[in-house]
Structure formats: C-alpha cells, structure tokens
C-alpha positions as a Markdown table, in Angstrom:
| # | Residue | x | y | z |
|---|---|---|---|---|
| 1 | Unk | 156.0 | 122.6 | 134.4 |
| 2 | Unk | 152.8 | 122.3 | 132.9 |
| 3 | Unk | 152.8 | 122.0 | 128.8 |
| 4 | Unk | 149.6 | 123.2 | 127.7 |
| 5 | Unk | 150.4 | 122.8 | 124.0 |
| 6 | Unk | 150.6 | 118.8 | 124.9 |
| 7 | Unk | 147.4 | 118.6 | 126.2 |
| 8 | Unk | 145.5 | 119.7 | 123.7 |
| 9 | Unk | 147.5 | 118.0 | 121.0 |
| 10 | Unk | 146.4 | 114.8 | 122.7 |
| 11 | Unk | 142.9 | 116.0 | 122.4 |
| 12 | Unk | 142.9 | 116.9 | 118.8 |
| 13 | Unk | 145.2 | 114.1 | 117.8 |
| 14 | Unk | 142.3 | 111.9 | 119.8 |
| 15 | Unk | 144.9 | 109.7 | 121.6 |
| 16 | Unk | 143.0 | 108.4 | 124.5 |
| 17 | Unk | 145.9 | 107.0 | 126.5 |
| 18 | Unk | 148.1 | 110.2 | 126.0 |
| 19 | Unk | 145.3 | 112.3 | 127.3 |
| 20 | Unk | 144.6 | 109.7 | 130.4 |
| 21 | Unk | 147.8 | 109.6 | 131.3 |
| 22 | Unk | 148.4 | 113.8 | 131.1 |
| 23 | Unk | 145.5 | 113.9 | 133.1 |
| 24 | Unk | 146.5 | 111.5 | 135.7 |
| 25 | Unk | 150.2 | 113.0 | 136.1 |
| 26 | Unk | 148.3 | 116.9 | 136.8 |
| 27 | Unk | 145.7 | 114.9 | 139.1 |
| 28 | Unk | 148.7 | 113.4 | 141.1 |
| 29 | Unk | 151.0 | 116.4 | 141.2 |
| 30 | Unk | 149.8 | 118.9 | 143.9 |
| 31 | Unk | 152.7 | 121.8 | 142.0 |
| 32 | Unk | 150.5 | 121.6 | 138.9 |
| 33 | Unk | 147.2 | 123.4 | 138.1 |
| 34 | Unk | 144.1 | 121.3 | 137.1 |
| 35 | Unk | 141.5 | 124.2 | 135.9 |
| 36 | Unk | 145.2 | 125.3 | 134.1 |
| 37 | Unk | 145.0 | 122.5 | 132.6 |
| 38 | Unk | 142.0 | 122.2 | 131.7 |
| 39 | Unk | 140.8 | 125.8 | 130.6 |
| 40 | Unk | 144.4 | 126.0 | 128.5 |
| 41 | Unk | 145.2 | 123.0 | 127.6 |
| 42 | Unk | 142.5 | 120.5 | 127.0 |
| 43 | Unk | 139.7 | 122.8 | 126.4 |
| 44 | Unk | 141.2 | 124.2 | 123.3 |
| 45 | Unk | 141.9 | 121.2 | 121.9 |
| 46 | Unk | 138.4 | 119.9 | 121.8 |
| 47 | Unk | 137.4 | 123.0 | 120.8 |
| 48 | Unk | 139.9 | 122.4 | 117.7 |
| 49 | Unk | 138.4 | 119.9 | 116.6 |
| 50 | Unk | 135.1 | 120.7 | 117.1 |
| 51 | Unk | 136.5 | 123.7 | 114.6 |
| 52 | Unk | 138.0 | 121.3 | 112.1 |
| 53 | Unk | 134.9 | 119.3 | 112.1 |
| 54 | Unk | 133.0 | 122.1 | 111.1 |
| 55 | Unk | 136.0 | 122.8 | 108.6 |
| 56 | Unk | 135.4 | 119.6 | 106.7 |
| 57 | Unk | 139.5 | 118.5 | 107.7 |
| 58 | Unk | 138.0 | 116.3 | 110.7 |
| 59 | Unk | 135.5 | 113.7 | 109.8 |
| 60 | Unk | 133.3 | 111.6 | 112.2 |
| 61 | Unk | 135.8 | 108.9 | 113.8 |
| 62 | Unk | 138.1 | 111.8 | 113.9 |
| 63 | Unk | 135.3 | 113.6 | 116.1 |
| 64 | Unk | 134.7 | 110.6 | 118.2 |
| 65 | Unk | 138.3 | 110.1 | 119.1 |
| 66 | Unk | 138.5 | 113.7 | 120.1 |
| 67 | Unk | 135.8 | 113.6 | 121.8 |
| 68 | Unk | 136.7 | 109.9 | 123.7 |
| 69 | Unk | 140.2 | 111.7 | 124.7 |
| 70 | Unk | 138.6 | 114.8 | 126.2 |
| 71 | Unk | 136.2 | 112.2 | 127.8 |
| 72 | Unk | 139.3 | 110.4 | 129.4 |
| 73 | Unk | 141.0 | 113.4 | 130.5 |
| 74 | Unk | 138.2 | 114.7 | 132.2 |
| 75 | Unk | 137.2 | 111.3 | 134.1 |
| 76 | Unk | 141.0 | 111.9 | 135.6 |
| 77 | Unk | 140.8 | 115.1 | 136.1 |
| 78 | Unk | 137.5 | 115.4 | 137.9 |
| 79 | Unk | 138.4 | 113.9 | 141.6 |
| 80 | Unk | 140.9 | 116.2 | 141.8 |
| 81 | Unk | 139.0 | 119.3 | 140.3 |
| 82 | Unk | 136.0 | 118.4 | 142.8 |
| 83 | Unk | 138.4 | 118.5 | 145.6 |
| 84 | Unk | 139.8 | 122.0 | 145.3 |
| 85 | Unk | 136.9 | 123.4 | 144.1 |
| 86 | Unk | 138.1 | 125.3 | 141.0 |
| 87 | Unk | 135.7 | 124.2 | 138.7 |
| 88 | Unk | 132.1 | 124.2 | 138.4 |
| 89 | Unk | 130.0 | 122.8 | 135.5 |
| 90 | Unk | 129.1 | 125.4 | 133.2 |
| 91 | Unk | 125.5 | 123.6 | 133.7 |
| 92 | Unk | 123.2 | 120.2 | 134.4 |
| 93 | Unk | 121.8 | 119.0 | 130.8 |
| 94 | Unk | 119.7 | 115.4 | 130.7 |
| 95 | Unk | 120.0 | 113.8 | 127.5 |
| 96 | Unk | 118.0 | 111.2 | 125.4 |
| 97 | Unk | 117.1 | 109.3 | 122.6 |
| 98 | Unk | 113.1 | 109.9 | 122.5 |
| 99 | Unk | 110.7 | 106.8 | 122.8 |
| 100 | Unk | 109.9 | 104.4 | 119.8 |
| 101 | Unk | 113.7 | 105.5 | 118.5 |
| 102 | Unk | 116.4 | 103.3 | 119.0 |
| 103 | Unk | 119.1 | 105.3 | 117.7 |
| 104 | Unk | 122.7 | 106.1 | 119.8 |
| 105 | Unk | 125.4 | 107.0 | 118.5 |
| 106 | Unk | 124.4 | 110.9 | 117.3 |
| 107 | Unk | 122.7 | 111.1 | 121.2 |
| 108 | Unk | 126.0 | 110.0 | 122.6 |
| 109 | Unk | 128.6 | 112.1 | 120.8 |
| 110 | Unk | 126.7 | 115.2 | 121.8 |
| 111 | Unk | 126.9 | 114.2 | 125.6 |
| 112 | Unk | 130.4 | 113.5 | 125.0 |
| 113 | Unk | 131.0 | 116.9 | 124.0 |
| 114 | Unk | 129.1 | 118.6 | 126.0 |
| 115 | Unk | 131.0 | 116.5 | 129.2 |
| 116 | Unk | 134.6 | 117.7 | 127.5 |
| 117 | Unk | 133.3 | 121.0 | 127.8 |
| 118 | Unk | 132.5 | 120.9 | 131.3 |
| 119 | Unk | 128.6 | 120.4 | 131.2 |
| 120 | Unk | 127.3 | 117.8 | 133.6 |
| 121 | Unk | 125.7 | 115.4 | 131.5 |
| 122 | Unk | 122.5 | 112.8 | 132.8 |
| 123 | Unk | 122.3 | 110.2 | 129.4 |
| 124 | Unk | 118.9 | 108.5 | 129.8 |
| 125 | Unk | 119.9 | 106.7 | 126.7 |
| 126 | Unk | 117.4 | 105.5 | 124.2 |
| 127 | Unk | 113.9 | 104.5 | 124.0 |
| 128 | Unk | 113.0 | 106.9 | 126.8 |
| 129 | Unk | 109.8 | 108.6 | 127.2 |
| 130 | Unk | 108.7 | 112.1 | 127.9 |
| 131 | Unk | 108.0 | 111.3 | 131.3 |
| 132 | Unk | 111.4 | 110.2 | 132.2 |
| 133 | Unk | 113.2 | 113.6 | 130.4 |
| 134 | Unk | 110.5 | 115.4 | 133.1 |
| 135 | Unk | 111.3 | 113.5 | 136.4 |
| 136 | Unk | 115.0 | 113.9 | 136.2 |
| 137 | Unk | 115.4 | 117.2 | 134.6 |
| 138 | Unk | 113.0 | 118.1 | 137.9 |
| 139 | Unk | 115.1 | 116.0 | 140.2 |
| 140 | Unk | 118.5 | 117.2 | 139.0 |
| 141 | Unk | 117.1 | 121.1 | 138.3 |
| 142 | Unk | 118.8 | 120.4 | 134.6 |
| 143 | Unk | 119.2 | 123.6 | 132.4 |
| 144 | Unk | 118.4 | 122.0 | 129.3 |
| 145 | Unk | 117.1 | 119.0 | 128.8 |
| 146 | Unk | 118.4 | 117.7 | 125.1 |
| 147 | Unk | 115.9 | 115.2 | 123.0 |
| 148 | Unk | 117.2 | 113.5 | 119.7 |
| 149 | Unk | 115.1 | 112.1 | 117.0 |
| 150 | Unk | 116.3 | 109.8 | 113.9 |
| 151 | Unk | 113.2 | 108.4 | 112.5 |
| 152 | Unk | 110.4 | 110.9 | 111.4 |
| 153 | Unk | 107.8 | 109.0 | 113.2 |
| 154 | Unk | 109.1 | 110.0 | 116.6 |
| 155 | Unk | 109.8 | 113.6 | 115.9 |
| 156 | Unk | 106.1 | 114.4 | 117.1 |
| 157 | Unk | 107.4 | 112.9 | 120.8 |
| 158 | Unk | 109.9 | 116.4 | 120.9 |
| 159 | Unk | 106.7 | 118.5 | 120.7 |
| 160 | Unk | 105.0 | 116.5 | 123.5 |
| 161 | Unk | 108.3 | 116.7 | 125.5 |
| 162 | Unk | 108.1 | 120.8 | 124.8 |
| 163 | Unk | 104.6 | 120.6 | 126.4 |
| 164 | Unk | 105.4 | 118.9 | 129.1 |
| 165 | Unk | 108.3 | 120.6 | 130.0 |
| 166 | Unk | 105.8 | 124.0 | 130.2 |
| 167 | Unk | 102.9 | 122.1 | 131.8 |
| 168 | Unk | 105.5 | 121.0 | 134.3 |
| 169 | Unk | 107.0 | 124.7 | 134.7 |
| 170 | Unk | 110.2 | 123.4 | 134.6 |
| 171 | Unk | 112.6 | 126.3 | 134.6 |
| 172 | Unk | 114.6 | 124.6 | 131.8 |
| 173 | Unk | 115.2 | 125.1 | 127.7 |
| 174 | Unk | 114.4 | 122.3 | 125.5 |
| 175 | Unk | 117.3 | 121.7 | 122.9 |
| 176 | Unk | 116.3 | 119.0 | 119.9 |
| 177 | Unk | 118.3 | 117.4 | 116.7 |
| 178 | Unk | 118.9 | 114.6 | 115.0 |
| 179 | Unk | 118.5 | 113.7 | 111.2 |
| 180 | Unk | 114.6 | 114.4 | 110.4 |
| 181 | Unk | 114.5 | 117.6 | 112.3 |
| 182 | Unk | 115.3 | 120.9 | 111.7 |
| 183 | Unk | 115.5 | 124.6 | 112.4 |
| 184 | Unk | 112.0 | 125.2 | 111.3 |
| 185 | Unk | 110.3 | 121.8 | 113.4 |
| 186 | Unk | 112.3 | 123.6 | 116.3 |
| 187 | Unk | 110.5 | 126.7 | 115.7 |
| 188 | Unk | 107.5 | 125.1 | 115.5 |
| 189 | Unk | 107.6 | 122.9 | 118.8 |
| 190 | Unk | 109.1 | 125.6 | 120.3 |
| 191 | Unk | 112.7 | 124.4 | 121.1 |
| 192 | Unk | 116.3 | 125.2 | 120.5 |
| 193 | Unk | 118.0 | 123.2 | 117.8 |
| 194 | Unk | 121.1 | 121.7 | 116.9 |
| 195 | Unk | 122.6 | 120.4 | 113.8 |
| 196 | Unk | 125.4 | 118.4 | 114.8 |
| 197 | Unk | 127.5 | 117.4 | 118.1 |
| 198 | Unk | 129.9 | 120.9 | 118.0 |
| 199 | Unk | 126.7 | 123.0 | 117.5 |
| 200 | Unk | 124.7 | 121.7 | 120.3 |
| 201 | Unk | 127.8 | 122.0 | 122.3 |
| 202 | Unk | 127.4 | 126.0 | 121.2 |
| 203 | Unk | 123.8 | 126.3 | 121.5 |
| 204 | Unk | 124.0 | 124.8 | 125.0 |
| 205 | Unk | 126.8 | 127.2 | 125.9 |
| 206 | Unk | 124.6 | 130.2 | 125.0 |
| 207 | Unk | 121.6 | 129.1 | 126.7 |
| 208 | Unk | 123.1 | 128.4 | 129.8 |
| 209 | Unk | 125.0 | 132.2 | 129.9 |
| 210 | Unk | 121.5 | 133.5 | 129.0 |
| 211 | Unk | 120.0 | 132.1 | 132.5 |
C-alpha cells in the first residue's frame, strides 16, 4: 500500500536517499501508482516547503535539500511514468544565466523546482547569450523561456532577449529574476518576473494554464 504521507515527509524533510529509494520501490512495483505518488505524495511535499520558505521556517539549504529530494524522486520516477503514460509535463521551459554573468546557484534552484513540479526543464547554464535562449526555445517549442541576471550590468541582456523573443515570433512568455531586477524592470522590458525559486515555480504555473 502506498503511504503518501511518507513521501512527502521525505520531500520536506529533504532526505535525498529516502526519497530515491520510495521512488524506486513505486517504479519497480507494477500494484502501486506512480502519478499517485506523485500528485499525492511528493508533490505536496515540495510544495511544503516551498510554503515554509515563504514562511521564513525553511531557509536556503533547507530549500535546496527539498528541492535535491524532489529532484531524486523524480529522476526514479520518470522511466516508469513515461512508460504508462500518466503524466505529461505541465510544460517545456529553457533556462539561463544571461551572458557576461557568471552566476548559478539562484538559476539552478529555480530549474530544480520547476523539474519537482513536473515542468520539463532545458538549463543552458551560465554565460549564455540571447541567441542561444532563441534557438532552443524554437527547437524545443519552450513555453517560457526563464533568463536570470545577478550583476546590474547584464540586466540590459533581458530586454534584448524580450526583443528577440518578439522579433523571432516565438509563441513563448519571457520570465526574468535574479538580485538587481525587479517587478518594475519586468514591466519595463516587458517580461514576467520572479522573486525567488517558489515564485517562479507559481508564475510559471500560471503562464502555462493561461496558454
């Protein structure tokens, strides 16, 4: 029988090997329910602590384990969830550090996130110019394509990804963050913005229901 309460305590606890190793007993057992336990189990979890991040009782390593368990559960889970074709990624989002910028570890805790919560996720990683964002997001017909910036001298490279994106007529919304930037710069470049990791995980989940 499937213990949903267990799954998500491994999540919110962060305890990477628990969660594997859940994940890999409901991958191997063809009685028990993968979307089950994913949608009821695991799912909440990271949504907890997305919740108590945002509460101020979760701080950032506390985040990062969370997110590094729901990471591990779903890397388990996933063969067996593409085989019987019970879940779908909510959608396609290519991710980057903008070029001149350097800067990782804000870029990669939202793209864990947005993996745990069932987005498919394309990390360019760091460095990358606006060029790149526009080939794959056109290869891989991304929903969003999500640009940080942590240096105020490479904010300016979101606004030329937001032109781009139009000049290219790529059907896809542009979601920016990172430390310099704000609601207003979004407003101005014409983006969606992002605070932290849990709220681009909620902006990404309302612009992809909005499609």
């Amino acid at each position: 029988m499937l213990d949903t309460r267990m799954l998500s305590s491994a999540i919110v606890e962060g305890d990477v090997e628990q969660a594997r190793h859940l994940a890999e007993q409901i991958a191997a057992d063809p009685g028990l329910d993968p979307v089950m336990a994913l949608e009821q189990g695991f799912i909440p979890g990271i949504r907890e602590v997305g919740r108590l991040w945002q509460e101020g009782e979760y701080f950032l390593p506390e985040l990062v384990q969370g997110a590094e368990a729901m990471k591990a559960a779903m890397a388990a889970l996933t063969p067996r969830l593409a085989r019987s074709g019970g879940h779908k990624a909510r959608g396609k989002v290519v991710l980057g550090t903008v070029a001149g910028d350097l800067h990782d570890i804000g870029k990669s805790l939202v793209g864990a996130l947005l993996v745990a919560h069932g987005f498919e996720v394309e990390d360019l990683g760091v460095d990358v110019p606006v060029c790149a964002f526009i080939d794959r997001a056109r290869e891989g017909r991304a929903d969003i394509v999500a640009a940080s910036a942590l240096l105020t001298t490479t904010m300016v490279t979101q606004r030329a990804l937001v032109e781009a994106v139009a000049e290219a007529r790529l059907d896809c919304a542009v979601l920016i963050g990172g430390a310099p930037t704000s609601a207003r710069w979004a407003r101005e470049v014409g983006a969606h913005y992002a605070e932290s990791a849990p709220e681009a995980v909620e902006v990404a989940c309302r612009l992809v229901q909005s499609r």
